[in-house]
SEKEVO-183052 format. One record per atom (N, C-alpha, C): residue in one letter; x, y, z. Coordinates in steps of 0.2 Angstrom, whole numbers. Layout:
% residues N
R resn    px    py    pz
R    A     X     Y     Z
...
This chain:
% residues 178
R resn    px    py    pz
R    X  -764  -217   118
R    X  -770  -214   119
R    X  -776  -219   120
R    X  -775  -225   116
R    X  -779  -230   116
R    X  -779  -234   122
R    X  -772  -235   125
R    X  -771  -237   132
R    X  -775  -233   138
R    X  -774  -226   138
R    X  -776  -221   142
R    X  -786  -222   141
R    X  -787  -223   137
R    X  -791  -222   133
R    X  -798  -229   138
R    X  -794  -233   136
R    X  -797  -241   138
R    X  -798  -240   144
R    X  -790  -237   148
R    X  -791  -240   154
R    X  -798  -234   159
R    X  -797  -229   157
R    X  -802  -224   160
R    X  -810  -225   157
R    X  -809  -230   153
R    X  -817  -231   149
R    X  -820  -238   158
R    X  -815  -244   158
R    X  -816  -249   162
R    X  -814  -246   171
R    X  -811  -241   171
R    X  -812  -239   177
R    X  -818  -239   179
R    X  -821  -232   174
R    X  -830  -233   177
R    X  -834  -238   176
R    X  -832  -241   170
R    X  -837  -248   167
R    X  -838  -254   173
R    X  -832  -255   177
R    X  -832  -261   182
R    X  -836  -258   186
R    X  -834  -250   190
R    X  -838  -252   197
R    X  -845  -252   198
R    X  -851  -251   192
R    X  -857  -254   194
R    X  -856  -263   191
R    X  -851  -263   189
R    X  -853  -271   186
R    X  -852  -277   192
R    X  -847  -274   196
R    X  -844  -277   204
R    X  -850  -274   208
R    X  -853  -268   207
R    X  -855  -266   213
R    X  -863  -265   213
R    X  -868  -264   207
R    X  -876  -262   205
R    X  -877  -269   210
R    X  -877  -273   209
R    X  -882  -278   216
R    X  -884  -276   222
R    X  -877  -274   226
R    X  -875  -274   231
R    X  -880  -267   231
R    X  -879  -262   227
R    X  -881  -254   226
R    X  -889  -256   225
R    X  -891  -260   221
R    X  -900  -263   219
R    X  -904  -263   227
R    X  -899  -268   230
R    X  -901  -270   237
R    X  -902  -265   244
R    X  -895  -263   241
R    X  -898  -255   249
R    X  -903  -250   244
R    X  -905  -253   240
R    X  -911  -247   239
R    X  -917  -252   239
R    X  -917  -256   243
R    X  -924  -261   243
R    X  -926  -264   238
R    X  -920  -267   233
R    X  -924  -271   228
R    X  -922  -279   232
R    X  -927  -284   227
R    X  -926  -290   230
R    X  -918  -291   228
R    X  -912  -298   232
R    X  -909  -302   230
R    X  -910  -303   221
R    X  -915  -306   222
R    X  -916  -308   214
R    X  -915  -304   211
R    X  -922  -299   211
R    X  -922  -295   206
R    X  -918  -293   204
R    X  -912  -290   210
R    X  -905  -287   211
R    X  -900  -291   204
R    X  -900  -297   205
R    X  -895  -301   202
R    X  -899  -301   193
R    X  -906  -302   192
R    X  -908  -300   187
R    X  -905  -294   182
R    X  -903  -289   187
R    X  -900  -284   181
R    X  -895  -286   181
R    X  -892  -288   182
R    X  -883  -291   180
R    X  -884  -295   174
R    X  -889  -299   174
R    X  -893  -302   168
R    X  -894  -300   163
R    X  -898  -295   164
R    X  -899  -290   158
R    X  -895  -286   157
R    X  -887  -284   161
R    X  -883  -281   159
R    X  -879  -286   151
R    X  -881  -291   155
R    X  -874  -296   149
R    X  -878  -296   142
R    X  -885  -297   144
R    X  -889  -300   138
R    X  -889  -293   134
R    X  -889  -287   135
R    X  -890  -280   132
R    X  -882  -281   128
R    X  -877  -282   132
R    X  -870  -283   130
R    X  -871  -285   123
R    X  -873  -291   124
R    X  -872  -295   117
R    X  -875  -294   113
R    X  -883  -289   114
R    X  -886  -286   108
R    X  -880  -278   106
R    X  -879  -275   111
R    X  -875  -270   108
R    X  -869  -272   103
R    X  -864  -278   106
R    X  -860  -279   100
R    X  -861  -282    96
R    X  -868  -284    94
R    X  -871  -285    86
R    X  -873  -280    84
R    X  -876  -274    85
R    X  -879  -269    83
R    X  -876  -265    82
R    X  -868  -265    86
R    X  -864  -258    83
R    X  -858  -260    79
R    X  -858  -266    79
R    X  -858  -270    72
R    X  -859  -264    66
R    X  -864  -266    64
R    X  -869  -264    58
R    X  -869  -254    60
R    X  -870  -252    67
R    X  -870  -247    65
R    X  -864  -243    64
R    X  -857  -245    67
R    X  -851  -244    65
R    X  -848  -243    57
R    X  -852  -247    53
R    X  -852  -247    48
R    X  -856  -242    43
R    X  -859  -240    46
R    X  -863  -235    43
R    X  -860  -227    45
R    X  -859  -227    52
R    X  -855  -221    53
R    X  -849  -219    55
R    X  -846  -226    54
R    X  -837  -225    58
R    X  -837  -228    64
R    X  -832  -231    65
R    X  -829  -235    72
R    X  -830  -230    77
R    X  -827  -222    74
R    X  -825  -217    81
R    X  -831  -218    83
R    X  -834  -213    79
R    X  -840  -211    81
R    X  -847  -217    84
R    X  -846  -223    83
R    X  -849  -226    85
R    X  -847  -228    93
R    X  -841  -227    93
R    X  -837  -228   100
R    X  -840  -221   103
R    X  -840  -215   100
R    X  -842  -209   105
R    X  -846  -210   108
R    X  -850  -213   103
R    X  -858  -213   105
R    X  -862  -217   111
R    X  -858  -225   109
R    X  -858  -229   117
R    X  -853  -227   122
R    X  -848  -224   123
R    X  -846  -219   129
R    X  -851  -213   131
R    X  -855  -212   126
R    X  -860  -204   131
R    X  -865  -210   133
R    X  -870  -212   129
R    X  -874  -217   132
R    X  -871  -220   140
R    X  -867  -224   138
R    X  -864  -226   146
R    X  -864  -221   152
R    X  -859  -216   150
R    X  -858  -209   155
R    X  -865  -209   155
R    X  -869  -206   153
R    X  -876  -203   154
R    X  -879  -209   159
R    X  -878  -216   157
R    X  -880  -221   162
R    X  -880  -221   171
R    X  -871  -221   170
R    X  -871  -220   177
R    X  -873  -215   181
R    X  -873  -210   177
R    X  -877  -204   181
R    X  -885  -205   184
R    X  -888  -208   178
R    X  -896  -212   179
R    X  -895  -218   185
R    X  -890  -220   185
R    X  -889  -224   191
R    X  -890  -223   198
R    X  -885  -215   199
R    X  -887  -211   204
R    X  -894  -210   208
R    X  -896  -209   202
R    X  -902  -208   205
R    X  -907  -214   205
R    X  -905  -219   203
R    X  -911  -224   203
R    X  -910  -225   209
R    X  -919  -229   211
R    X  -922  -230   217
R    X  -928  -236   216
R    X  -929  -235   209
R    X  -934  -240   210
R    X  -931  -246   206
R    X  -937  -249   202
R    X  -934  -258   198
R    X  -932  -256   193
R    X  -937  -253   190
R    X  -939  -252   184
R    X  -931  -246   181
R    X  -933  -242   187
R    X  -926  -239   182
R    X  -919  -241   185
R    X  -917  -248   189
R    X  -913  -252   188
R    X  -912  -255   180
R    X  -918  -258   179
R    X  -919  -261   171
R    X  -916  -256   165
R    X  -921  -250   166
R    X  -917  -246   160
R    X  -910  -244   161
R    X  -908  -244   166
R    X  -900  -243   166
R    X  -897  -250   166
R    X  -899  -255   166
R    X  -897  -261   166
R    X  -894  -263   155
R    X  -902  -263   152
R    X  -902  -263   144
R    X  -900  -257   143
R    X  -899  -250   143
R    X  -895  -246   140
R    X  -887  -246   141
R    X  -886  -250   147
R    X  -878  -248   152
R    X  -877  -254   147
R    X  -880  -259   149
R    X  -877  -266   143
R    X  -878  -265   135
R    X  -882  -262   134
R    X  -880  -260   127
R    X  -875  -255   124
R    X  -872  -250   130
R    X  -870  -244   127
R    X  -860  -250   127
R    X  -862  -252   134
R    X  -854  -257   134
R    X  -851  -261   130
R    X  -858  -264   125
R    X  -858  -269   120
R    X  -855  -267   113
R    X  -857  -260   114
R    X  -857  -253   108
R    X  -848  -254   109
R    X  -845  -253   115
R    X  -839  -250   114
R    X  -835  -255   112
R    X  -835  -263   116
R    X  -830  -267   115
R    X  -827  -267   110
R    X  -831  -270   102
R    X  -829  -271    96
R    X  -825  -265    94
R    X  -827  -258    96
R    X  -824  -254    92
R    X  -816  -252    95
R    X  -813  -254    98
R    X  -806  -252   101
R    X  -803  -256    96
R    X  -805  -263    95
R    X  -798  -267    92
R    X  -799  -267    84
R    X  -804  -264    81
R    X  -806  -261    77
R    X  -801  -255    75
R    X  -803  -251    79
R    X  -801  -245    80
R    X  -791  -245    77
R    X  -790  -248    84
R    X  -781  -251    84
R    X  -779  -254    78
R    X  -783  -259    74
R    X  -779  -262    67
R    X  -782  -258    63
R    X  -786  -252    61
R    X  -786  -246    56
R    X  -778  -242    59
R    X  -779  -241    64
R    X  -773  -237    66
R    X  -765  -238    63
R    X  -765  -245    66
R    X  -758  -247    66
R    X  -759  -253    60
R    X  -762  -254    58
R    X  -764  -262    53
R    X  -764  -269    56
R    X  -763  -275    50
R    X  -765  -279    55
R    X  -757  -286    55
R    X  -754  -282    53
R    X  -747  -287    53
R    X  -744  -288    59
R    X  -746  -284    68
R    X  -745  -286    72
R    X  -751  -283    76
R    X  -755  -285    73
R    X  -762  -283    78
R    X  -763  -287    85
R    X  -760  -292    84
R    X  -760  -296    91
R    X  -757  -290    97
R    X  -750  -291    97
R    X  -746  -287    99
R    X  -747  -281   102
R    X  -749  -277    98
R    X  -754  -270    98
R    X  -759  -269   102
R    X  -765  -274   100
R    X  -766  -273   103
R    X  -768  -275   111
R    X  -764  -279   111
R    X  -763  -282   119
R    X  -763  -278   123
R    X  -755  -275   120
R    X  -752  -268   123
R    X  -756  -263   126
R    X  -762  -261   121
R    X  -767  -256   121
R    X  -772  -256   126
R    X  -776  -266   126
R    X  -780  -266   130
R    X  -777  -268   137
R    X  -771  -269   138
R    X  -768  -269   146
R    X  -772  -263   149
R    X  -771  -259   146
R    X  -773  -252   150
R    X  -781  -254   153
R    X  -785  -259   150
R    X  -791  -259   153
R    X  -790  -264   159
R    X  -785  -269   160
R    X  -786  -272   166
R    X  -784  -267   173
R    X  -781  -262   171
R    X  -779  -258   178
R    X  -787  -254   179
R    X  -788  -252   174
R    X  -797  -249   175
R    X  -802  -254   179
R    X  -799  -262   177
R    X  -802  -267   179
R    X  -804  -267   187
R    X  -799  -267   188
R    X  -795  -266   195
R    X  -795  -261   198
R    X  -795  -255   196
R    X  -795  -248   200
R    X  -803  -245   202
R    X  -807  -248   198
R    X  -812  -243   197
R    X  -817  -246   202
R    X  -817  -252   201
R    X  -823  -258   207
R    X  -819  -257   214
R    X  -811  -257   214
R    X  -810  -258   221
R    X  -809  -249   225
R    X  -809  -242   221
R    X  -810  -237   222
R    X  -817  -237   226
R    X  -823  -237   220
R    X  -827  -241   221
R    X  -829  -241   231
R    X  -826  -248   231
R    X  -831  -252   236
R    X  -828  -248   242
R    X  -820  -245   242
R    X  -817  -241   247
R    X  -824  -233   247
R    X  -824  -231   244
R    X  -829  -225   244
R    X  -836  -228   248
R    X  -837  -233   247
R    X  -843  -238   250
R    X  -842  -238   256
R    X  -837  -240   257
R    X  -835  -241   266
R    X  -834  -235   269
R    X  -831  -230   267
R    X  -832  -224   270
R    X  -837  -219   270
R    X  -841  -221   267
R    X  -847  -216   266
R    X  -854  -218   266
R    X  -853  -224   265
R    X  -860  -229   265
R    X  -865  -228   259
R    X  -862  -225   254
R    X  -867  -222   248
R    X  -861  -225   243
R    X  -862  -227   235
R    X  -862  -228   231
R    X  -861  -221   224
R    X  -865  -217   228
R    X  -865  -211   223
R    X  -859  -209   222
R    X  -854  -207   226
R    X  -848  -203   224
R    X  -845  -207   219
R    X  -844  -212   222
R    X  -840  -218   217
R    X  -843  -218   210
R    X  -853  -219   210
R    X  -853  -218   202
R    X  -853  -211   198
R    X  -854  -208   203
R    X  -852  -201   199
R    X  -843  -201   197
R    X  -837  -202   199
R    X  -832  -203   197
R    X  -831  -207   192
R    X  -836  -212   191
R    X  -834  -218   185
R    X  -838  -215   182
R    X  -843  -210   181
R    X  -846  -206   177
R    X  -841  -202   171
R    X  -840  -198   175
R    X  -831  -193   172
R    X  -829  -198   172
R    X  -823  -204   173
R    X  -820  -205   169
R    X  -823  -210   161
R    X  -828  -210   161
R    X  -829  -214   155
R    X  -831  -207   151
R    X  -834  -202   153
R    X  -832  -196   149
R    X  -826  -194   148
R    X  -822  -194   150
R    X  -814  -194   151
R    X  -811  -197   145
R    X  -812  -204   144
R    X  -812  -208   140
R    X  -816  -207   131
R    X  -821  -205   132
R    X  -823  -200   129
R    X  -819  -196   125
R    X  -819  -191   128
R    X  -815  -182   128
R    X  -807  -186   124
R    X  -805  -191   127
R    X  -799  -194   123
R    X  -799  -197   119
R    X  -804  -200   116
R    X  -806  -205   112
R    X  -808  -199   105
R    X  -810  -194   107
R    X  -813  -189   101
R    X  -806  -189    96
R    X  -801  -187   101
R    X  -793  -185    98
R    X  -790  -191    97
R    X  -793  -196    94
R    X  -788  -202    93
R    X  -788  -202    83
R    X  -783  -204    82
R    X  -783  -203    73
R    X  -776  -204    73
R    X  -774  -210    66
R    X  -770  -215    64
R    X  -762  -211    65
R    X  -760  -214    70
R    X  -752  -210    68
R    X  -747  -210    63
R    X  -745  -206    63
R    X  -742  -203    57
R    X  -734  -206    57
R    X  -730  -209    52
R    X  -727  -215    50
R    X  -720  -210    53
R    X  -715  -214    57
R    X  -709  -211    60
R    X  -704  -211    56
């Protein structure tokens, strides 16, 4: 579940991270500016995985995980519709926060579940699942681009799947000794 779990969270999570510039500029933002929110994506990053740090702690890894997967889904959606800087920006610091939010809590997640006497192992296995996300979601993605010349489908699918991811993640809980 954690593999299924990963890979369907980074499905949607790549295709603005490969494609919002490119998506910034057909809607007549500058170059720059365009590349700025890639900026404030990473930099939002890095505050979210200090913050959900501390808030994980307070309310559980799950649920801290739940909560940056809705945040994210709700982003892409807000993506859809952006048109102008500004809410480039706000999807930029909430998309990079809510991203920041999930990282830490998988591997987390995986050495409560499984412990931590082969956690390497474990969880390697688990996060393989995100390199196919890796992979499938940017180049789905850019293919819906070319054929349709709009972005939107593409981020409304990465939307559901990070809800997807979600919905999965709700039913994840330690399994039970064979």
């Amino acid at each position: 579940m954690i593999f299924v779990a990963q890979m369907l969270w980074t499905f949607g999570l790549f295709m603005p991270m490969v494609h919002v510039v490119a998506y910034a500029t057909d809607m007549g933002i500058s170059p720059l500016a365009a590349a700025t929110i890639m900026s404030l994506i990473g930099v939002a990053s890095l505050t979210g995985k200090i913050v959900s740090g501390g808030i994980s702690d307070k309310i559980g890894n799950k649920n801290a995980l739940l909560a940056s997967l809705a945040l994210q889904s709700v982003m892409m959606f807000w993506l859809i519709w952006s048109k102008e800087l500004s809410m480039f920006y706000i999807f930029a610091f909430l998309y990079g926060l809510s991203y920041g939010g999930v990282v830490p809590q998988f591997p987390v997640l995986t050495g409560k579940f499984f412990g931590l006497a082969k956690i390497g192992v474990i969880f390697g296995l688990a996060n393989s699942g995100a390199l196919f996300g890796n992979a499938a979601g940017p180049a789905l993605a850019g293919y819906i681009f070319d054929a349709s010349q709009s972005y939107k489908v593409a981020f409304l699918i990465g939307g559901l799947s990070v809800i997807l991811s979600m919905l999965l993640s709700m039913f994840l809980k330690r399994p039970s000794k064979i």
